[in-house]
N, C-alpha and C positions, 0 to 999 in steps of 0.2 A: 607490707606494701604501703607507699606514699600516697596519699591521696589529697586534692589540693580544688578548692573551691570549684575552679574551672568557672566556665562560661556561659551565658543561656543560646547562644548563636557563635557560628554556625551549628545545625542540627546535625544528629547525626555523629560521627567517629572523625575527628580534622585531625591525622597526624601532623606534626611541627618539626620535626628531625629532631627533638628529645623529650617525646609521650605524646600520647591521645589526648585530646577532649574529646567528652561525651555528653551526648544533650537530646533529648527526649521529650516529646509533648503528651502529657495525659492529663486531663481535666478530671478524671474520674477515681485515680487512683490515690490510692492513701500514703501509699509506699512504694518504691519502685527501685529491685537492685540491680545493677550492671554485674551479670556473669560471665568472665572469661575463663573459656574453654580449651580443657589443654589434650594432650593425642590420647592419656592414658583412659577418658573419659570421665574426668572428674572437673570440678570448675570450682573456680573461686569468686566468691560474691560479695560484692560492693555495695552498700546501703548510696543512693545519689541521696543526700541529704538538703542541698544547694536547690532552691527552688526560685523561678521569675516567673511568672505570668502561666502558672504553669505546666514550666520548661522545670524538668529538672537536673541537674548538672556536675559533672567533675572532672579533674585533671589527672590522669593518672602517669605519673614520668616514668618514662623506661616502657613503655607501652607501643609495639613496634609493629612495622607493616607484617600483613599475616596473620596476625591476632583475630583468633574466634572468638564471636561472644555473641551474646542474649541479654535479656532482658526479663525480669518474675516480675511480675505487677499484681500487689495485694491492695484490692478493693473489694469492691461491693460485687455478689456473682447474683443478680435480682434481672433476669430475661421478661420479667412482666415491666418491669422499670427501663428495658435498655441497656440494661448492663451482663457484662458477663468477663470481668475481672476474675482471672484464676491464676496463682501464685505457682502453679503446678505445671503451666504452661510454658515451657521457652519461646520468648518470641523476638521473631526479626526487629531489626532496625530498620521504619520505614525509611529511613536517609543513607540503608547501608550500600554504600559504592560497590560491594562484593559481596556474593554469597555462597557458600560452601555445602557443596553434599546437596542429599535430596529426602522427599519426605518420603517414610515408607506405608503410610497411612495405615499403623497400628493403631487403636481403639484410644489409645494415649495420648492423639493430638489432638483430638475431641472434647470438648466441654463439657458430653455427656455420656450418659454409658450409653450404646447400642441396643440393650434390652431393656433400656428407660428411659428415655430420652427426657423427660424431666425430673432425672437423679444427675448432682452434678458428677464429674468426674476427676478423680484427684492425681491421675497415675500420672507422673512425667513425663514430657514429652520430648525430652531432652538426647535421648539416645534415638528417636525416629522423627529428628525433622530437621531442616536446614540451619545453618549459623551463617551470622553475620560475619564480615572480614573487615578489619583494618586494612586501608591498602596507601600503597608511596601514590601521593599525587604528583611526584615530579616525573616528567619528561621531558625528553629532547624533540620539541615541535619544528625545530630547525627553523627556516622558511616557509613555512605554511602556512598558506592564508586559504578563505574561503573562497575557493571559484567565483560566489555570486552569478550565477548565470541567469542573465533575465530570461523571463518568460516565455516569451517570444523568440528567444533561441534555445528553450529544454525541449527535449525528448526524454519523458520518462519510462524505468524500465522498472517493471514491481519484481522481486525477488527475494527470495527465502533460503539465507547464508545456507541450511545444511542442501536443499533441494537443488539450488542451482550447483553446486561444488560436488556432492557426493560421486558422483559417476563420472567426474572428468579425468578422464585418461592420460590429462598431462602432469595429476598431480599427486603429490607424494602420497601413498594410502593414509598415513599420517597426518597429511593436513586435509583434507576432503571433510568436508560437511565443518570448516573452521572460519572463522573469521582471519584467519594466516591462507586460507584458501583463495578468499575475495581478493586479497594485494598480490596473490601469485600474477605473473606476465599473459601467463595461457588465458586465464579471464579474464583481465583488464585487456587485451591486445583483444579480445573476441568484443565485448564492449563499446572500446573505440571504433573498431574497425565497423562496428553497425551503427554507429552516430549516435548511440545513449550518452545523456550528459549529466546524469541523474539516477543514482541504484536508489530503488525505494524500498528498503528492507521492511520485510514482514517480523514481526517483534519480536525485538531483541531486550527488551528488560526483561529481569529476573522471571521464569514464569513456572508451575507446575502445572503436574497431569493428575486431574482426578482421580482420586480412588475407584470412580465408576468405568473408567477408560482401562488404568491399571488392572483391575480384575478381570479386566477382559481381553490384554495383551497388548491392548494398543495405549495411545500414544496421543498428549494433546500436543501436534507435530506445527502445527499451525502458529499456536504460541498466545494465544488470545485468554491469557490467564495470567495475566499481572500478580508479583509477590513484592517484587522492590523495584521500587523506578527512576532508583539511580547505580541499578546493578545492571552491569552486563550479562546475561544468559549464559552460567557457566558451561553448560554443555558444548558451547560453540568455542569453547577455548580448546587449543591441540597439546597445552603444557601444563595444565593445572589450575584452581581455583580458591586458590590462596591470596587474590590477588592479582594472577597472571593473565587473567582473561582484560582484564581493565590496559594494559600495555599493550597484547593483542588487538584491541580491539583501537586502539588509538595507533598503530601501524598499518592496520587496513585504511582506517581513513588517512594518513598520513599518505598514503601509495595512491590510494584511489584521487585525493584529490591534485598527485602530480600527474595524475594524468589528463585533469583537466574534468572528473566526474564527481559529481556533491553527493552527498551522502544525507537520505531522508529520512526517517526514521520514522514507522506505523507505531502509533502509540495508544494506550488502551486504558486512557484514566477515568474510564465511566464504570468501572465496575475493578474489584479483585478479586482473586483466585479463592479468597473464604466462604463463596457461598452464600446461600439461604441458611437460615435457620439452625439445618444439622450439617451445616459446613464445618472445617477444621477449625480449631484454634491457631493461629498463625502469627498474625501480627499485628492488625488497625485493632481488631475484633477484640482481640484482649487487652490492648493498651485504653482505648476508647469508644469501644462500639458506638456511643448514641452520636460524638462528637462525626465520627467519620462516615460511617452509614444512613443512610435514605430507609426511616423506619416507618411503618404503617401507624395506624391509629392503634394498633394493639404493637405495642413496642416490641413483642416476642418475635416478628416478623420484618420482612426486609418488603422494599418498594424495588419491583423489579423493570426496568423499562430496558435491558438489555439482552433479557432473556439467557440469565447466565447467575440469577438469584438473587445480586444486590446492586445495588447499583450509589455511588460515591455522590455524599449531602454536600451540594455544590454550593451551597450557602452558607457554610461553615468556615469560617476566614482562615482555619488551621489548613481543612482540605485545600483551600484556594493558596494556599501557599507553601502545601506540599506539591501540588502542580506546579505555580510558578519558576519553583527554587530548583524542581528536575528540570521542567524547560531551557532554563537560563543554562545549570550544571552540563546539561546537552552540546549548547550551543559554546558555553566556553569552557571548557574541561574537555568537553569529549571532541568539540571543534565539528559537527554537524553541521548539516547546513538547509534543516528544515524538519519538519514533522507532518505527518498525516494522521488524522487523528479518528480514530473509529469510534462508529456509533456517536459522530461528534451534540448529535440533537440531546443528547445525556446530559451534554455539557451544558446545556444553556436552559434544561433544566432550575429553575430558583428554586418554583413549590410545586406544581404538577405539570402546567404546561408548559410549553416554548416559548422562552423571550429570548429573542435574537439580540435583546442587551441587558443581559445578564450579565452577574460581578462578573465571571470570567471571561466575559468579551472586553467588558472597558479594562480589566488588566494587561490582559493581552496590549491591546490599543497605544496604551500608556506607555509598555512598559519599553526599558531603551536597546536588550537585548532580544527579545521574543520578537516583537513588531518588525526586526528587519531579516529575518529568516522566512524561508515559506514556511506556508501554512495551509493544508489542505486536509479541507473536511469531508469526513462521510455524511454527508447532511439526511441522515435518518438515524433512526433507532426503533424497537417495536412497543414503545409508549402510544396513547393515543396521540394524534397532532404528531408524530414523529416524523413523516417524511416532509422535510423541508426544501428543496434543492429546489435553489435560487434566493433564499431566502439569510442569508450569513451577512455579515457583517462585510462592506465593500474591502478589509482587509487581507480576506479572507478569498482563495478558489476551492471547486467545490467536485469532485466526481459528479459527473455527470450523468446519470441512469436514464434518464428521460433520451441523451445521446445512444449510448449502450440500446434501449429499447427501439428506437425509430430506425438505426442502421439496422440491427437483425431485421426486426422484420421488412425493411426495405427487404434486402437483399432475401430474403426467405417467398415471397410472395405475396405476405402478409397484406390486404387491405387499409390503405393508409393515405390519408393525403397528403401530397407531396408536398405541401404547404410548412407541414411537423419536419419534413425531412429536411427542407429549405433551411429552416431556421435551425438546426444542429449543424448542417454544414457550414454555415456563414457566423456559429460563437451562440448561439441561443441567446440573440437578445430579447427574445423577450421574457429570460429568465435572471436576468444580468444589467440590462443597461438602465431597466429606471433606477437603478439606486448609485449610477453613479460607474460599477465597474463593466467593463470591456470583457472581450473576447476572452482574454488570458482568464477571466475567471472560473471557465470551464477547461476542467480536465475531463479530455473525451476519454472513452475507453471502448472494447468492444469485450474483451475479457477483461477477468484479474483471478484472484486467486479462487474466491467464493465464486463457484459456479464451474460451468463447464473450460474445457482448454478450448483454442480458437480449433482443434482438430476435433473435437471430441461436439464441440456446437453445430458442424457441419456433417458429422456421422453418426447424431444420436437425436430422437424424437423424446426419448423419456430418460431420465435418469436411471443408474444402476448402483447403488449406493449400497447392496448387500454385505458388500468386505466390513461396511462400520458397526452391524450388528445391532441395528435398530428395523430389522425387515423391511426396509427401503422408504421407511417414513420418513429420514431427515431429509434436508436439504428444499431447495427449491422442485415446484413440481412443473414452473410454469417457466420452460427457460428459454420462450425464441428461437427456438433451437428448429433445425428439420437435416434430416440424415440424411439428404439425395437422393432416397430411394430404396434403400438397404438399411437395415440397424443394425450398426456396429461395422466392425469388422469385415472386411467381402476381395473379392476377386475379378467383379464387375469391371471391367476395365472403363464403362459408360459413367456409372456408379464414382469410382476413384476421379476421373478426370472433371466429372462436375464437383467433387468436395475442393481438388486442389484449384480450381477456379473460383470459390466459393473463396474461400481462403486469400486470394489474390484480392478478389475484388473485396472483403474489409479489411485487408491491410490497409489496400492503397484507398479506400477512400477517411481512412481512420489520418492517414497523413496528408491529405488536400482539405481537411477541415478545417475551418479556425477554431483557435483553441489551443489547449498544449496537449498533445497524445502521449497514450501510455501503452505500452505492451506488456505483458504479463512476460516471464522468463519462458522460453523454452518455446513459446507461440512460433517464434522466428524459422523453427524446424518441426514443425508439425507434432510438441508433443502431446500425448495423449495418458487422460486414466482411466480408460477402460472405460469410461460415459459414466464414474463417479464426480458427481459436481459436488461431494462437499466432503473434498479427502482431509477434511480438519484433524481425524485422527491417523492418517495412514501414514507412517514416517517411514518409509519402507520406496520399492521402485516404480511403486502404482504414483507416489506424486515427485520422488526424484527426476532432474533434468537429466537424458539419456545422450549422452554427447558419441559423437564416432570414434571407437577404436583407432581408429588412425582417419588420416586426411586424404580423402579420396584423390589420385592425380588429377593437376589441373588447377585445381584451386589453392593451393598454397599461398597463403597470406594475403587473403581475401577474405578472411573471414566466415567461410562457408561450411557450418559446420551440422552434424545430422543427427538421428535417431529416431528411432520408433515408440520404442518402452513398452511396444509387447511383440511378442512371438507371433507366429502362424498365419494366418491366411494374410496376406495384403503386408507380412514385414518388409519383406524383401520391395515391392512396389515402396514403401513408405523413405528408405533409406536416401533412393535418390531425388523423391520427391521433397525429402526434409532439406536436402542441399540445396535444389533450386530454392524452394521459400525460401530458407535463409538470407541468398543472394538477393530476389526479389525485396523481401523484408530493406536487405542493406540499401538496397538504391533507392526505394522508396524514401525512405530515412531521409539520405543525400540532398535525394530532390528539393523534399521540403526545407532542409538548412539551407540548401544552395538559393531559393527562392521565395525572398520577401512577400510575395502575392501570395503565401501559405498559410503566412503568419504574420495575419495584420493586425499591428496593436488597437487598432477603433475597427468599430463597427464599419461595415458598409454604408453609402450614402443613398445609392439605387438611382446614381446622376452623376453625371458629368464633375468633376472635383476640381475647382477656383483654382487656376493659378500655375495648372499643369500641362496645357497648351496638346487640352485632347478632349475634340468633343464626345469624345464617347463616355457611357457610360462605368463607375469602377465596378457594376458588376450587372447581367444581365441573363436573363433566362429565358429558354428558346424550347419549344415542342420540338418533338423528332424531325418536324417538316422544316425547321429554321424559324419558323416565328414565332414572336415574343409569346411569352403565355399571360393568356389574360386570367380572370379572379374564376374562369368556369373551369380551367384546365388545371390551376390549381386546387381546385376544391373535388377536382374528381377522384373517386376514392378508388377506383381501379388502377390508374394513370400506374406507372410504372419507371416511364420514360424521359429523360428530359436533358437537354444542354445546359452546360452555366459556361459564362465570358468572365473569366479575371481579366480585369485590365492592370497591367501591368505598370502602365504609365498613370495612372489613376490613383498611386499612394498615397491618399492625404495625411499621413502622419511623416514628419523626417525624420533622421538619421541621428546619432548619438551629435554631431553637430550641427544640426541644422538645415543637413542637406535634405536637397531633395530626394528620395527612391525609386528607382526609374528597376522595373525589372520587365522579363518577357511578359506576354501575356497566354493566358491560356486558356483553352475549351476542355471540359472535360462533360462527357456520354456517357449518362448513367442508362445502360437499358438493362433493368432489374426485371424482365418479362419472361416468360417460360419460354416462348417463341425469337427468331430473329428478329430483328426491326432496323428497318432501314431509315438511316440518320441525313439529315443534308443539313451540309455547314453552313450556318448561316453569312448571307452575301456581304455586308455591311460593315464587318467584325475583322475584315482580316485578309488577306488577298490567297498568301500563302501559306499551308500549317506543317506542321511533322510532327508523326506519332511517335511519342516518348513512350507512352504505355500503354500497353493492349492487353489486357487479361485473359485474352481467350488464348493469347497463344503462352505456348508453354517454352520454358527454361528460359537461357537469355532474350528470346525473341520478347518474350510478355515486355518484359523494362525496356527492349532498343524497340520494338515496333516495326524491325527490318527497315527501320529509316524511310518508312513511307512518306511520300507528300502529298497535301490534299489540296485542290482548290475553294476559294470563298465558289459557295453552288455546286459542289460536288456531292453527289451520292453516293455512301458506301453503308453496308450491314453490317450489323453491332452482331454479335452472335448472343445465342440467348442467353440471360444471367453473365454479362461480361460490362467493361469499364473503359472506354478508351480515353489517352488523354493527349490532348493533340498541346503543341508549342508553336509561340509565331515570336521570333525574337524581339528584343525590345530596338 
């Protein structure tokens, strides 16, 4: 075999259409051979002789896509020192674009033996753990360009390629739970048809499932266990993993973004899949442990602020630009068009606490491809100082949980001044604007994946987490959450019609926020897991999207689609109930795209806006009686109740040129009270209104409102725990 200098950059396997290069960073190693793996389970091994900075390096011609291989790294194996170099080890290509197979966590991928954890261990690891791929970078991108969709016009949807695809009925058994699933018509046409401009997939880099999950049947389904993070997740490939998932996975986005939907991507570079201490041997671990890992004062140990063992030494200009180089490879190779980044407070991370400018904030800042993609943070992690939300860098929007918290317990009964809920409805400035950014920095949510379903928040007081087999101690215990009356499951007819109004009213006030909203998959139709809120390990039908065997008459391309995702008491109630929300869900959607006054780029003024030849104010707040509330009505912590005025003619930000925005205005009746309450429109505001939305009433009526009209000084009753939202054209 030819072997030829090669290169120190790019890292990683670059096919050329005639051989590889190969390039490798280890500061620690003394020797490092490139092994290529062939079917019969034998490999051949390359000494990389070629060293920069480093990097070490070669060219191997005739070296073609498909190609397995590893990596022996002989150093030093001193865990009191940081190190744990072991030549016995096969390990991944942090840079590998594909990976093959899966690890079967024999005693072999271990650094030590199991019944001595400080005897090292020598056995190969080569027949029980994953390979790296060669893969063709070339494809046919055609016409594809990035949607770009600003802020102010996404609706985001979170989902989970196998979870949302596996049970749809329109699609081939063979492609379900794939990324060939996502570019099917049946999902993109579902999609569209509810105004998502944005899939925010739940992680799709390379990931494994513990040995502790493994031994016990399940499954890390969720995917929050990073191996390579410039591989596709070959499970989610429907033809192979040679390579093929990478073509796959550049087809869905190819489809998804002709339809006009950007592609985000959950990403997980605060931690990887090796663990604490008696983690596998895998891949950073052996090439560089001290380089790559967040080590204690006793080096034998890891610094953990993610709650998952180790957490990535964000100071280390290797790590820093093993992120960069996946971000950028994201954005142009895979043609994404954003990232969401968990447990992003990891990241900013230097030495123990949070600096919100941190190397990896000014790179990001800088850099010419990352800085024009979104970027949305989990702005916590469980370090001390972790929970930071509002606190990122103005480049930066942020999940919003302080949102998520003040809507539940609005709507739950919760004691609360309506003060907190004012300022989540109107963009949380005051977690946002003194440094600069606006509404659009907050992504509201009311679910997402971690936590309960928006069906499961409205019909569960406690979590039921038993299926994960940790006797119901994982997950949240504290989750906003109230069941109507009943836990779980019921038949209550009183019971059912408060959850599905319950449901109504945080849709729709999740999309009259300012802000950019997010819906979780499957919310749309009431799904449900059994009141597990932290189905991380269930890959199974407790956390798949349950789509309707067929399309009930009637709604035929409209988007209205159902399910339950259990059996017995209340299924059969849930089916038609999951149709209506859907429906509700899509108009809600509408509304907001349809109407500027939803989604205002600036903050409110709380007065009259220069220039627009309307004295009234662009937004104002009224008691149930019609008049304005003063700082006592605000600060009552019972309060429940309250009108808001969007003035519609009150826009003070224009238009992509200049123009001015002139849209309806609206009232919208929050009476979040256990009891009726009777509302009067305020007189000053508006002569004549029409109810667009009413939450108490059920199916089409909730979104048309039976086309009621009210007059300025009219009195009419909110029914209890309901939303109305009246329209005055502009």
């Amino acid at each position: 075999m030819q072997v030829w200098p090669g290169q120190a950059y790019p890292l990683g396997a670059t096919y050329d259409g005639a051989g590889t290069n190969f390039a490798v960073f280890s500061e620690a190693a003394e020797r490092i051979e490139l092994c290529l793996l062939h079917d019969d389970g034998s490999e051949t091994a390359v000494e990389l002789r070629e060293t920069d900075a480093f990097v070490r390096h070669a060219y191997l011609p005739g070296v073609m896509p498909g190609q397995r291989y590893g990596f022996r790294v002989h150093g030093p194996y001193a865990p009191e020192h940081g190190h744990r170099c072991n030549s016995a080890k096969l390990l991944l290509d942090p840079y590998a674009k594909a990976m093959s197979g899966q690890v079967d966590w024999d005693e072999a991928v271990y650094g030590y033996h199991f019944d001595s954890p400080e005897r090292r261990n020598d056995l190969d690891s080569a027949p029980h753990t994953m390979a790296s791929v060669v893969v063709n970078p070339y494809f046919d991108w055609g016409d594809d360009r990035l949607p770009r969709t600003e802020y102010h016009h996404t609706v985001l949807y979170e989902a989970h390629v196998k979870g949302l695809t596996m049970l749809h009925p329109a699609l081939p058994a063979e492609l379900r739970g794939t990324y060939a699933a996502l570019a099917h018509p049946a999902v993109i046409e579902h999609l569209t048809r509810l105004g998502v401009t944005a899939l925010e997939l739940m992680p799709v880099h390379q990931f494994v499932t513990d040995n502790r999950l493994a031994d016990a049947g399940l499954s890390n389904y969720w995917g929050y266990n990073t191996i390579g993070y410039f591989a596709p997740h070959n499970a989610y490939a429907s033809w192979g993993d040679r390579g093929q998932q990478v073509l796959e996975f550049k087809q869905a986005v190819r489809a998804l973004h002709q339809a006009g939907i950007e592609v985000i991507l959950d990403v997980v570079y605060n931690h990887t899949a090796e663990g604490n201490h008696l983690g596998p041997t895998l891949s950073f671990r052996g090439l560089d442990n001290a380089s790559y890992y967040r080590l204690t004062d006793d080096p034998r140990y890891y610094m953990d602020t993610t709650g998952t063992g180790n957490s990535l030494l964000m100071r280390n200009p290797h790590v820093l630009q093993l992120i960069m180089d996946s971000l950028r490879y994201w954005v142009t190779e895979m043609h994404v068009d954003g990232f969401r980044f968990d447990l992003a407070a990891t990241l900013a991370r230097q030495f123990h606490e949070v600096d919100r400018l941190s190397s990896f904030f000014d790179l990001v800042q800088q850099d010419p491809v990352v800085s024009q993609v979104k970027l949305i943070a989990e702005p916590w992690d469980v370090g001390e100082g972790g929970y930071q939300v509002g606190n990122f860098p103005p480049l930066w929007t942020e999940w919003n949980g302080r949102y998520r918290d003040t809507v539940r317990d609005l709507w739950r009964g919760q004691p609360r001044t309506l003060a907190e809920f004012g300022s989540r409805l109107t963009g949380s400035s005051d977690l946002y604007q003194d440094d600069g950014r606006r509404p659009l920095a907050s992504i509201n949510f009311v679910t997402c994946h971690d936590g309960f379903t928006l069906r499961d928040l409205v019909s569960y007081d406690a979590k039921h987490n038993e299926a994960n087999g940790e006797g119901n101690r994982d997950g949240e215990s504290w989750n906003r959450s109230w069941n109507c009356g009943a836990e779980g499951e019921t038949d209550d007819p009183a019971v059912l019609r408060l959850r599905r109004r319950q449901m109504r009213n945080l849709i729709a006030t999740l999309m009259v926020s300012q802000g950019v909203p997010m819906l979780s998959h499957g919310d749309e139709f009431a799904r449900t897991q059994g009141g597990n809120n932290n189905a991380y390990c269930q890959d199974s039908e407790v956390s798949w999207v349950h789509w309707p065997r067929e399309e009930p008459p009637g709604v035929r391309g409209r988007g209205a689609v159902g399910g339950t995702g259990v059996g017995g008491a209340g299924a059969a109630h849930w089916e038609q109930a999951a149709r209506e929300l859907c429906e509700f869900t899509r108009t809600m959607v509408w509304l907001r795209r349809d109407h500027p006054v939803f989604r205002r780029r600036r903050f409110f003024h709380g007065r009259p806006v220069e220039g627009t030849h309307d004295d009234l104010s662009d937004i104002a707040w009224f008691t149930p009686e019609g008049a304005e509330m003063t700082q006592r009505d605000w600060q009552a912590a019972q309060a429940a109740s309250l009108t808001v005025f969007l003035n519609g003619s009150a826009i003070s930000e224009p238009g992509a040129r200049g123009e001015r925005i002139v849209d309806d205005s609206f009232l919208l009746l929050f009476n979040a009270q256990d009891t009726g309450r009777a509302f009067t429109v305020p007189p000053d505001h508006g002569t004549q209104w029409e109810v667009v939305v009413d939450t108490a009433e059920e199916g089409p009526a909730a979104q048309a409102g039976e086309g009621r009209k009210v007059q300025a000084g009219d009195r009419f009753t909110l029914t209890d725990r309901s939303l109305v939202i009246l329209r005055r054209p502009a």
